[in-house]
TIMAR-717776 format. One record per residue (C-alpha): residue number from 1; x, y, z. Coordinates in steps of 0.25 Angstrom, whole numbers, plus 5000, padded with zeros to 4 digits. Layout:
BEGIN
NODE    n    c1    c2    c3
NODE  NUM     X     Y     Z
...
This chain:
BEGIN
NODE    n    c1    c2    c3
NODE    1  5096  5029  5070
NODE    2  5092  5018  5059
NODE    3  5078  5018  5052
NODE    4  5077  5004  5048
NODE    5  5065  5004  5037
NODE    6  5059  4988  5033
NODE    7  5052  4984  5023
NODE    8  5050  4972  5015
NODE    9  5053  4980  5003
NODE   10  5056  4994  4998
NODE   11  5048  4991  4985
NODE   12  5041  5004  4979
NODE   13  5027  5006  4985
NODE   14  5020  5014  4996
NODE   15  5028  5009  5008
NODE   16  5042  5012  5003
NODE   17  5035  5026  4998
NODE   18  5032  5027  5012
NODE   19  5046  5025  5017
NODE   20  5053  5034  5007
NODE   21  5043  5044  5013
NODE   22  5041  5040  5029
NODE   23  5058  5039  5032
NODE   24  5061  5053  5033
NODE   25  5049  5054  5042
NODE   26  5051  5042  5050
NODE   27  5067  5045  5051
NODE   28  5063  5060  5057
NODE   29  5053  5054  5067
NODE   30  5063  5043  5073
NODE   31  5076  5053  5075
NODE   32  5087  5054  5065
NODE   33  5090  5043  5059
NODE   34  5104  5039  5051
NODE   35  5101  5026  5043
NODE   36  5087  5020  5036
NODE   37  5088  5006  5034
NODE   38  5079  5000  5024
NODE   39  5076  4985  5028
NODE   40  5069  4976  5016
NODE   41  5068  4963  5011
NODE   42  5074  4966  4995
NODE   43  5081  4979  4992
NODE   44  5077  4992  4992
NODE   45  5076  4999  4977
NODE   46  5089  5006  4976
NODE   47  5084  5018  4969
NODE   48  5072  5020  4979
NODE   49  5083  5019  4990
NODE   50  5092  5030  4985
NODE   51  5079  5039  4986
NODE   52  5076  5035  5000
NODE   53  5090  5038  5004
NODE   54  5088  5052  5001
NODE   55  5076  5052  5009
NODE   56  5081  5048  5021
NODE   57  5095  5054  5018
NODE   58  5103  5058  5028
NODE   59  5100  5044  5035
NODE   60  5108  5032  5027
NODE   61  5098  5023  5022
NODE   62  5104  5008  5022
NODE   63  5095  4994  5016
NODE   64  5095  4981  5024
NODE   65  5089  4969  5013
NODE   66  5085  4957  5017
NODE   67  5076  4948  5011
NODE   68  5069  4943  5023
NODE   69  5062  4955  5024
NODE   70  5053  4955  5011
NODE   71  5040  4950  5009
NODE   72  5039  4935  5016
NODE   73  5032  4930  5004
NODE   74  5042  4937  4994
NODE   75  5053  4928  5002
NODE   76  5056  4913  4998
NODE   77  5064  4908  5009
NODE   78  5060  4902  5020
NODE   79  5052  4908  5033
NODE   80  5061  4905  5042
NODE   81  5072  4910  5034
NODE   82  5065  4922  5033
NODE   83  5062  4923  5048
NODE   84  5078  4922  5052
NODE   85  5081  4930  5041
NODE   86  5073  4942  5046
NODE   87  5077  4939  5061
NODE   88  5092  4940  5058
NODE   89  5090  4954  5049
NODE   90  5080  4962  5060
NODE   91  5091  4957  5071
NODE   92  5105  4961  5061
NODE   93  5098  4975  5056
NODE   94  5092  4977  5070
NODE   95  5102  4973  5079
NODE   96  5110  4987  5084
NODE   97  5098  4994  5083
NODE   98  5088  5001  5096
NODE   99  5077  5009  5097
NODE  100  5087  5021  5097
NODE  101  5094  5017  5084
NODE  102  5084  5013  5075
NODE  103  5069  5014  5070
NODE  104  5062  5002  5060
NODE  105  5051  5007  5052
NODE  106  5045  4994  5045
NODE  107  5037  4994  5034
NODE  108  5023  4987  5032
NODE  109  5024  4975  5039
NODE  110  5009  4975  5042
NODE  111  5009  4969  5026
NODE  112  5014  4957  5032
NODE  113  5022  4952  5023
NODE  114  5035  4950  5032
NODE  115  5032  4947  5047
NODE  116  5041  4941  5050
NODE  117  5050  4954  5047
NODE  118  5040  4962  5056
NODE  119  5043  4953  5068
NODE  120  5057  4952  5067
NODE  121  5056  4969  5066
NODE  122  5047  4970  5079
NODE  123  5056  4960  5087
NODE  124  5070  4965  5083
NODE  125  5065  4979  5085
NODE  126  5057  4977  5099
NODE  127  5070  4970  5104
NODE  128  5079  4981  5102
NODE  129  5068  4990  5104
NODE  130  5069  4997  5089
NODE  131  5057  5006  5086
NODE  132  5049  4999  5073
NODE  133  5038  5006  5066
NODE  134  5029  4996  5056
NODE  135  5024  5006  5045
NODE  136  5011  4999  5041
NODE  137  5008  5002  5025
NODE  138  5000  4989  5025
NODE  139  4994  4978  5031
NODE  140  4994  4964  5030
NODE  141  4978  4960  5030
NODE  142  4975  4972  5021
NODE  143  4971  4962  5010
NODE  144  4985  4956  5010
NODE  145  4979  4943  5018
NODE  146  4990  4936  5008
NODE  147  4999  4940  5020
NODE  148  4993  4931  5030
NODE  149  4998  4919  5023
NODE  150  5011  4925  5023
NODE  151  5013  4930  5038
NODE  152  5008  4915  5042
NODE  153  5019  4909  5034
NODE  154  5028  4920  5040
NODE  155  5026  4915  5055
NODE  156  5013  4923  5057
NODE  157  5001  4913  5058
NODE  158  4991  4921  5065
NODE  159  4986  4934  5065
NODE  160  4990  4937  5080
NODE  161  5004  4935  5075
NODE  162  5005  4943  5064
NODE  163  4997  4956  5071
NODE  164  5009  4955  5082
NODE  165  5020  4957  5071
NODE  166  5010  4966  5062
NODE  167  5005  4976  5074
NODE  168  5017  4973  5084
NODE  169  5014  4981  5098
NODE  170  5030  4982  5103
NODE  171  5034  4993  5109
NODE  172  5043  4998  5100
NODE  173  5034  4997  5086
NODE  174  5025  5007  5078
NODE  175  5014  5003  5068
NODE  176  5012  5014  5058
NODE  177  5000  5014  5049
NODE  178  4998  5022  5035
NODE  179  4984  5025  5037
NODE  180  4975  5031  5049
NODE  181  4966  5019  5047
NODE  182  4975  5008  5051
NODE  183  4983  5018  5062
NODE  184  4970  5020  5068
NODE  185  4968  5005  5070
NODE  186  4981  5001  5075
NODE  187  4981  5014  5085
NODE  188  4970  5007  5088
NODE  189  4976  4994  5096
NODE  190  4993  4999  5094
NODE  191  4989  5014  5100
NODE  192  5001  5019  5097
NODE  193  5011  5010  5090
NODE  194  5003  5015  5078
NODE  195  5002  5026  5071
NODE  196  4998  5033  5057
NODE  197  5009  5037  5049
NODE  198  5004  5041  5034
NODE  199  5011  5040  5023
NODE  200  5021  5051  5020
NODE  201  5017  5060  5008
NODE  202  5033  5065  5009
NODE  203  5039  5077  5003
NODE  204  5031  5080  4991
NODE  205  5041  5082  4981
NODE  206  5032  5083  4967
NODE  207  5038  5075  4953
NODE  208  5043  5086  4944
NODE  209  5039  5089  4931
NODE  210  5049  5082  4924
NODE  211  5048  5069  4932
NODE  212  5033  5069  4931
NODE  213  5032  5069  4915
NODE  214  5046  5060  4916
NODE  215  5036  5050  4923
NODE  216  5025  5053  4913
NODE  217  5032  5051  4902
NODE  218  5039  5038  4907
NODE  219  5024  5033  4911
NODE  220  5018  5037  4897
NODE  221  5029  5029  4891
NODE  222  5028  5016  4900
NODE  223  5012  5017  4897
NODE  224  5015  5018  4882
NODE  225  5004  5031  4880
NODE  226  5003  5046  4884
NODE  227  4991  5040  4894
NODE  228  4984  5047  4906
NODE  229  4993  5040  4917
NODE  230  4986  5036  4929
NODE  231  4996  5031  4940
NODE  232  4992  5022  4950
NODE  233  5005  5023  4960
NODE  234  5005  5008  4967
NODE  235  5010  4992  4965
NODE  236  5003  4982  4959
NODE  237  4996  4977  4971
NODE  238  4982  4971  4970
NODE  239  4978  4981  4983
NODE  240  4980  4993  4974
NODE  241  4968  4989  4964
NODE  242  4974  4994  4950
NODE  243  4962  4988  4942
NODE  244  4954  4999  4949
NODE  245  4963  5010  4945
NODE  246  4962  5004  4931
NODE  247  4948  5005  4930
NODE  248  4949  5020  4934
NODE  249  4959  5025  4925
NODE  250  4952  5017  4911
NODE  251  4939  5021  4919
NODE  252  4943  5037  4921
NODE  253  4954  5038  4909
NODE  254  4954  5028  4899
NODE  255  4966  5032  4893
NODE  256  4974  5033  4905
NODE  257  4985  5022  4908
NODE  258  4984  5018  4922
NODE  259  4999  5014  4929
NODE  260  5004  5009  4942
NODE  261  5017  5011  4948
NODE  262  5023  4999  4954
NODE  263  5021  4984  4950
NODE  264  5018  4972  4961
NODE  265  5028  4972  4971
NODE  266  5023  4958  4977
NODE  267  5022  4945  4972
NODE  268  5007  4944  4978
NODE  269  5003  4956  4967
NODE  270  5010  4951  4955
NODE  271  4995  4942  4950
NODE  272  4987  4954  4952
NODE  273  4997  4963  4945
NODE  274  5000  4952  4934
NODE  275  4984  4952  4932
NODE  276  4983  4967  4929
NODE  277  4993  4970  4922
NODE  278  4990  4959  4913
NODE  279  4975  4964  4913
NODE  280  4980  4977  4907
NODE  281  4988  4971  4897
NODE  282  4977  4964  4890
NODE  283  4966  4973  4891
NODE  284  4976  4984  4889
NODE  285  4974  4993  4900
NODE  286  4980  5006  4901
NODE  287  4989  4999  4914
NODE  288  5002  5000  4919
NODE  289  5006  4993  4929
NODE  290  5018  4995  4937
NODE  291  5026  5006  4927
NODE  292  5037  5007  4940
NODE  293  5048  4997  4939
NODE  294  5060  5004  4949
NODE  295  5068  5007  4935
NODE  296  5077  5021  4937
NODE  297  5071  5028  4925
NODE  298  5056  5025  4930
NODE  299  5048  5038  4937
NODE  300  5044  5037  4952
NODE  301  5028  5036  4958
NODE  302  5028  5051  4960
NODE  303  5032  5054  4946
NODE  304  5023  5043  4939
NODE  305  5012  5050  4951
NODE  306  5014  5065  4946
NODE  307  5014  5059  4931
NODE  308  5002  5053  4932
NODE  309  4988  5058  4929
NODE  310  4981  5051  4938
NODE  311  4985  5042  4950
NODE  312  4976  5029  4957
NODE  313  4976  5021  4969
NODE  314  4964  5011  4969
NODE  315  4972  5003  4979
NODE  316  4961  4995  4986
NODE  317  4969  4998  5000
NODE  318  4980  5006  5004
NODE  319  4989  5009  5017
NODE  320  4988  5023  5013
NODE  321  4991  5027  4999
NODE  322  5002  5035  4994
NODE  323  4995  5039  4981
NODE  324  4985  5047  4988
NODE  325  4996  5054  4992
NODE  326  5004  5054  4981
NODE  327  4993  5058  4972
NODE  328  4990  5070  4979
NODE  329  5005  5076  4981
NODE  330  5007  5073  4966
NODE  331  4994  5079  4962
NODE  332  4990  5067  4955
NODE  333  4974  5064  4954
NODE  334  4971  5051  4961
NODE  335  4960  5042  4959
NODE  336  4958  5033  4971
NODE  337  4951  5025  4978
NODE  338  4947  5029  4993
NODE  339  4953  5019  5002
NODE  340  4946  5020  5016
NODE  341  4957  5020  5022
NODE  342  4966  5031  5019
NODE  343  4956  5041  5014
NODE  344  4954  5045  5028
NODE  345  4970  5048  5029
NODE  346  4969  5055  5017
NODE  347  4957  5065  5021
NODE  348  4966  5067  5034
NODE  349  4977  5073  5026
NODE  350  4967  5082  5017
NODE  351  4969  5073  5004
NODE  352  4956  5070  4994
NODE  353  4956  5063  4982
NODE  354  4944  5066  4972
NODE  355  4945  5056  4964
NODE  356  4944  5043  4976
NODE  357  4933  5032  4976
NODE  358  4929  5020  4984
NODE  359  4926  5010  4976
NODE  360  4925  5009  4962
NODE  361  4912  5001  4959
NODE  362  4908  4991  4947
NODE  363  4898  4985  4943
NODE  364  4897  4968  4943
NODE  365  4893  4969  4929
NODE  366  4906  4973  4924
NODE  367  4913  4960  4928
NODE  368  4910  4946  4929
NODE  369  4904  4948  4945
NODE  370  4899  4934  4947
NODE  371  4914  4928  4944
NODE  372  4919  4940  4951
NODE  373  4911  4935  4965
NODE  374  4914  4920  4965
NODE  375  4930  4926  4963
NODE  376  4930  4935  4973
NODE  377  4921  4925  4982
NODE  378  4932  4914  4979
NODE  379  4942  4925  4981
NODE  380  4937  4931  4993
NODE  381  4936  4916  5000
NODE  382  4951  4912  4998
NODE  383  4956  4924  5003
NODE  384  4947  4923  5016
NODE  385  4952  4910  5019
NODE  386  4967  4914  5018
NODE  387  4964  4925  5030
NODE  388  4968  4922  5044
NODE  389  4956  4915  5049
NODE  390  4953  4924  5060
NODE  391  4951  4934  5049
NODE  392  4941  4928  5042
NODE  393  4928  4931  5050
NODE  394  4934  4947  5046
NODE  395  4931  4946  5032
NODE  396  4919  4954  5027
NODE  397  4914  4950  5012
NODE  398  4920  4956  5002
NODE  399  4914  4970  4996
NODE  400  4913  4964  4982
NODE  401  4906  4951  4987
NODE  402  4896  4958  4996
NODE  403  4890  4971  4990
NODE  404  4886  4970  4976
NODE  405  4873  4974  4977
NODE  406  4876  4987  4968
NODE  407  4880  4979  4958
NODE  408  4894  4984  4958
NODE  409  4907  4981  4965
NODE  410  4919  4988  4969
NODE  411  4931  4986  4959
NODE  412  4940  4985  4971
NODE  413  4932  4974  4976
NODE  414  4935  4965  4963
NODE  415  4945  4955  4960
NODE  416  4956  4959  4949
NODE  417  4949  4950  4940
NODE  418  4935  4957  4941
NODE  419  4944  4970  4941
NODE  420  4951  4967  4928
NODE  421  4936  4963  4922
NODE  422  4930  4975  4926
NODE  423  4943  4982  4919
NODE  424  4942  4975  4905
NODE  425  4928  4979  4903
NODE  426  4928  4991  4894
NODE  427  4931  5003  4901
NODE  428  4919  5012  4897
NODE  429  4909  5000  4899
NODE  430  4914  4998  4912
NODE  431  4914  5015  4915
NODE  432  4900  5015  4911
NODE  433  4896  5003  4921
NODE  434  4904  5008  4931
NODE  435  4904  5023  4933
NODE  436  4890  5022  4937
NODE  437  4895  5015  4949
NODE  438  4907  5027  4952
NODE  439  4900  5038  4948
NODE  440  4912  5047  4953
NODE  441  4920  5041  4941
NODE  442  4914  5050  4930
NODE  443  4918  5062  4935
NODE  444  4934  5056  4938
NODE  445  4931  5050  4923
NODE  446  4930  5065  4917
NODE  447  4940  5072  4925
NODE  448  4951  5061  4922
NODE  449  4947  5065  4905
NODE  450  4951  5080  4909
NODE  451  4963  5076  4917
NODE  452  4952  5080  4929
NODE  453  4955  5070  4941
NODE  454  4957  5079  4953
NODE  455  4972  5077  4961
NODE  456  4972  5077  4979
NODE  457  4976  5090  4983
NODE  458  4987  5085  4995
NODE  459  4982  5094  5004
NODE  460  4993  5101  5016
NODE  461  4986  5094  5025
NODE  462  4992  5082  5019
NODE  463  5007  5086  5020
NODE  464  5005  5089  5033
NODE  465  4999  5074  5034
NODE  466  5010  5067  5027
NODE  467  5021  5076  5025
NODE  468  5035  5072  5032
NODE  469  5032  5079  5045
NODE  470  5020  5071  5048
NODE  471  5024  5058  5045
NODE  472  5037  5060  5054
NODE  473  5026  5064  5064
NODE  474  5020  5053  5062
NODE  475  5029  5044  5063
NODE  476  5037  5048  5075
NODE  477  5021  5050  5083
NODE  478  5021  5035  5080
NODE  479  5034  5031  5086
NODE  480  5034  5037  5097
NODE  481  5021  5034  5102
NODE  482  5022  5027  5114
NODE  483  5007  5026  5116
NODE  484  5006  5010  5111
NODE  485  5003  4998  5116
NODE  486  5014  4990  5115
NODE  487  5016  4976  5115
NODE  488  5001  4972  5114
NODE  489  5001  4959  5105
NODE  490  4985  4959  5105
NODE  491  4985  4975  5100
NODE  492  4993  4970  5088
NODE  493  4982  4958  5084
NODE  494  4970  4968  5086
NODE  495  4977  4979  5078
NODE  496  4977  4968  5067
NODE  497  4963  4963  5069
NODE  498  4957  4976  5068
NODE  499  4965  4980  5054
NODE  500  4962  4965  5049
NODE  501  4947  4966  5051
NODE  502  4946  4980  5045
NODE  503  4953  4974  5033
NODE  504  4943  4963  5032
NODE  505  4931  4971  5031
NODE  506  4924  4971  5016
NODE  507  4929  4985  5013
NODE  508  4943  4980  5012
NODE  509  4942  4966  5004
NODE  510  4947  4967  4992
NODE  511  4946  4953  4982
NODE  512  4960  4960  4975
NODE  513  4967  4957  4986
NODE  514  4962  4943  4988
NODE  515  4971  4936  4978
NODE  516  4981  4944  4969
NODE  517  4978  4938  4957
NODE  518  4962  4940  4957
C-alpha cells in the first residue's frame, strides 16, 4: 500500500501542521501501509522531512517534485505547457497503482489555486479506480475572489465548471472539511462523500524547560530588549489582521513586543506585509515580523509558543485554528477573537477562552472617516465588478459602509490604511476614546500588569475529541461511507452556491481582503 500526499507546497503553515499530525491517523484508517509519497510542486524542507519520516516511520517516505503542481500563478510557463505537464505526471506516478494498492490524500484544492491539478487527480484516480480524499483547509471564494481570475485563465470560465472539479461527486472521492459548519453544508447536497475530520491536536509532548528559556532567550535577543513577548503563531497574511493584534498588545501591555512567526509565503501578500512592516519601522512599534526564517539554530512554534507570555489570533477567518488548540495544550493565555465559525467546535470539545471578543469597536473620530468611506466605496466597487456576474446580486453592503449610527466602526472592518491610522494615534488618547466602546478591555488591561490573563484549561473531553484515536475514527467513518450520491454534477454546483452566498453575506466582507495593498 502507497499513501500518496499532494500539495502545492510543504511550506511551514497549518496545513502541513496538519499532515505531520493526520498521517499516522490516516495510514492506520486505510490498512498498513509501506511507503508515504510526498507529491508537490517545489521541494519539500529537508529538515522538516527528516521529522516527518520518524513520524511515519516504519513506512518509507519518498518525494516526487514537479513544478507543475505549485501555485498556477507562481508558474511562468505557458498554460498549456502546464496542462500536458501535469497530465503526463498524474499518469507516470499513477500508472500501476489500483484501489488495493494505493490511497491519495490531496490537500486544499478548494483554494483554487491549481485546478487544473485537481482534475488531472480525480480522472487518473476514477479510471483506475484509486480511492482520493480532498482535505479542504480553505476555500476559494472565502475572500480570495483573486482566484477567479485565476481558475478562468486556468481553463475554468464559469462557476459550473469549477464547482465539478472543486465538489467532484465520483464514486470513489471523499470531501473533508475542518469545521462542523461547512461539513454540515456539504452533508447537506454530498450525504456522505463528506465528512468532519477536525484537526488533530497529536500527542502532546510539552517543550522542556531548557528549550523554553533557549527559545526565550533567542527571542529576547532577536527583539533587542528583556520585553513581555507576545506571539502571534501565523504568516503574514492580510486574512490574519496583525494590526489588530498590535493595537491590543500597545493597548493591554505597552511595553510588550508583539512577534509573528512566519513571513508572506505568497506573492499576493508581500504589499500588505511590506506596508506593515514599514509602518512599524517609522513609528517604532514594538513589532516583529516574521522572526522564523527555516535556519538550523532557530527554535520551532511550540518552543517560541511555551516561551511566550502571551499568544493572539485576530485572524479575521479561519478553517479552524490550530492556536486555539495550541494555546491551550501549552498553557499559554490567548487573546482572540470569537470567529462564528469554530467556536461552536470548540464549545463541543469543552474548550473556553476568557479572554475572546467579537469585534473591537472604534470610534470614526479617531481617523479620517470620510476619506476612509469614499476608499472603501472605491474599494468595495472594483472588487464587486471582478466577481463572477452571477455572484453579484449575493453581495450585501459592507458592515462598515452600512451601520455607523453608533458613531463607531469595527477595526476588522477597516482598510490597512485606516488601520495603521488609527495605530499612529497616541496609545493612551486612543485607550481613553476607545475603551469606552470594549468595556471588557479594562479588566484584561489590569490582569496583563500583574501577569493576570487567564490560560484555556484543555479539558479531557478535548483529548478525546482530537486525540489520534478520534481522528483515525474519523477518517476511516468517512471513507468508507458508502451512503453518497455519486456522480450527481448538479450536487456539486449547489454545494458551491450555498458556501458562496454564505460568504457574501455582510458579516463576512472584509475591505483587508479586497486589495493587498489597502
Amino acid at each position: 500500500m502507497q499513501l500518496f500526499i499532494v500539495h502545492n507546497h510543504f511550506r511551514p503553515g497549518g496545513v502541513r501542521r496538519v499532515i505531520e499530525l493526520g498521517a499516522p491517523c490516516l495510514i492506520r484508517a486505510v490498512g498498513p501501509v509501506q511507503e508515504v509519497v510526498l507529491i508537490s510542486g517545489e521541494a519539500v524542507p529537508a529538515s522538516w522531512l527528516r521529522s516527518f519520516r520518524t513520524v511515519v516511520g516504519p513506512a518509507r517516505v519518498g518525494c516526487r517534485i514537479e513544478p507543475a503542481l505549485a501555485y498556477v500563478a507562481e508558474q511562468q510557463r505557458p498554460m498549456a505547457d502546464i496542462r500536458r505537464a501535469l497530465a503526463a505526471f498524474c499518469d507516470t506516478i499513477l500508472a500501476s497503482q489500483s484501489a488495493a494498492s494505493s490511497f491519495v490524500w490531496a490537500h486544499n484544492q478548494g483554494l483554487g489555486r491549481n485546478l487544473i491539478l485537481t482534475r488531472e487527480l480525480e480522472r487518473v484516480c476514477a479510471r483506475r479506480n484509486i480511492r482520493l480524499l480532498f482535505h479542504h483547509h480553505d476555500w476559494w471564494f472565502d475572500n480570495r475572489w483573486d482566484r477567479w481570475r485565476e481558475m478562468r485563465r486556468s481553463g475554468f470560465p464559469t462557476l459550473r465548471k469549477v464547482a465539478h472539479v472543486v465538489f467532484c461527486t465520483n464514486r470513489g472521492v471523499r470531501h473533508a472539511t475542518i469545521n462542523n459548519t461547512d461539513a454540515t453544508l456539504l452533508k447537506r447536497h454530498l450525504g456522505g462523500l463528506a465528512g468532519w475530520i477536525p484537526n488533530p491536536a497529536g500527542p502532546f509532548r510539552p517543550v522542556c524547560r531548557s528549550a523554553r528559556l533557549r527559545a526565550r532567550k533567542w527571542l529576547s535577543d532577536l527583539v533587542g530588549q528583556a520585553a513581555p513577548l507576545w506571539v502571534m503563531p501565523c504568516r503574514l497574511l492580510r486574512r490574519k489582521n496583525i494590526a489588530e493584534a498590535l493595537l491590543l498588545t500597545r493597548w493591554l501591555c505597552p511595553q510588550a513586543c508583539l512577534v509573528t512567526t512566519g513571513g508572506a509565503s505568497s506573492a499576493d501578500e508581500q504589499a500588505y506585509a511590506r506596508a506593515l512592516a514599514r509602518a512599524g519601522l517609522e513609528h517604532g512599534w514594538p513589532l516583529r515580523l516574521g522572526v522564523l526564517k527555516g535556519a538550523p539554530t532557530e527554535p520551532s512554534v511550540p518552543e517560541l509558543i511555551a516561551a511566550s507570555d502571551v499568544l493572539l489570533l485576530t485572524s479575521l477567518q479561519e478553517g479552524f485554528g490550530l492556536t486555539y488548540l495550541e494555546a491551550a495544550l501549552h498553557n499559554r493565555p490567548l487573546i482572540c477573537r470569537a470567529l462564528p465559525n469554530i467556536m461552536p467546535d470548540l464549545a463541543h470539545f469543552g474548550l473556553r477562552f476568557r479572554h475572546s471578543y467579537d469585534e473591537i469597536r472604534i470610534p470614526t473620530t479617531l481617523l479620517d472617516w470620510p476619506a476612509e468611506v469614499k476608499r472603501q466605496r472605491r474599494l468595495f466597487a472594483a472588487w464587486r465588478r471582478g466577481l463572477p456576474s452571477e455572484c453579484r446580486p449575493l453581495v450585501e453592503p459592507p458592515v462598515a459602509l452600512s451601520d455607523r449610527a453608533s458613531g463607531a466602526v469595527a477595526f476588522s472592518r477597516l482598510t490597512l490604511t485606516a488601520q495603521l491610522q488609527v495605530l499612529s494615534a497616541p496609545i493612551e488618547q486612543s485607550w481613553n476614546l476607545c475603551w469606552p466602546f470594549n468595556p471588557w478591555l479594562e479588566a484584561w488591561r489590569r490582569a496583563a500588569a500583574t501577569s493576570g490573563l487567564s490560560p484555556a484549561h484543555y479539558p479531557l473531553r478535548a483529548r478525546r475529541h482530537l486525540g489520534d484515536a478520534a481522528c483515525t475514527n474519523n477518517f476511516r467513518r468517512l471513507i468508507l461511507n458508502q451512503c453518497g450520491t455519486p456522480n450527481d454534477p448538479a450536487a456539486a454546483a449547489r454545494t458551491q452556491q450555498d458556501l458562496i452566498r454564505t460568504r457574501l453575506a455582510a458579516e463576512n466582507l472584509y475591505p483587508l481582503t479586497w486589495s493587498p495593498a489597502t
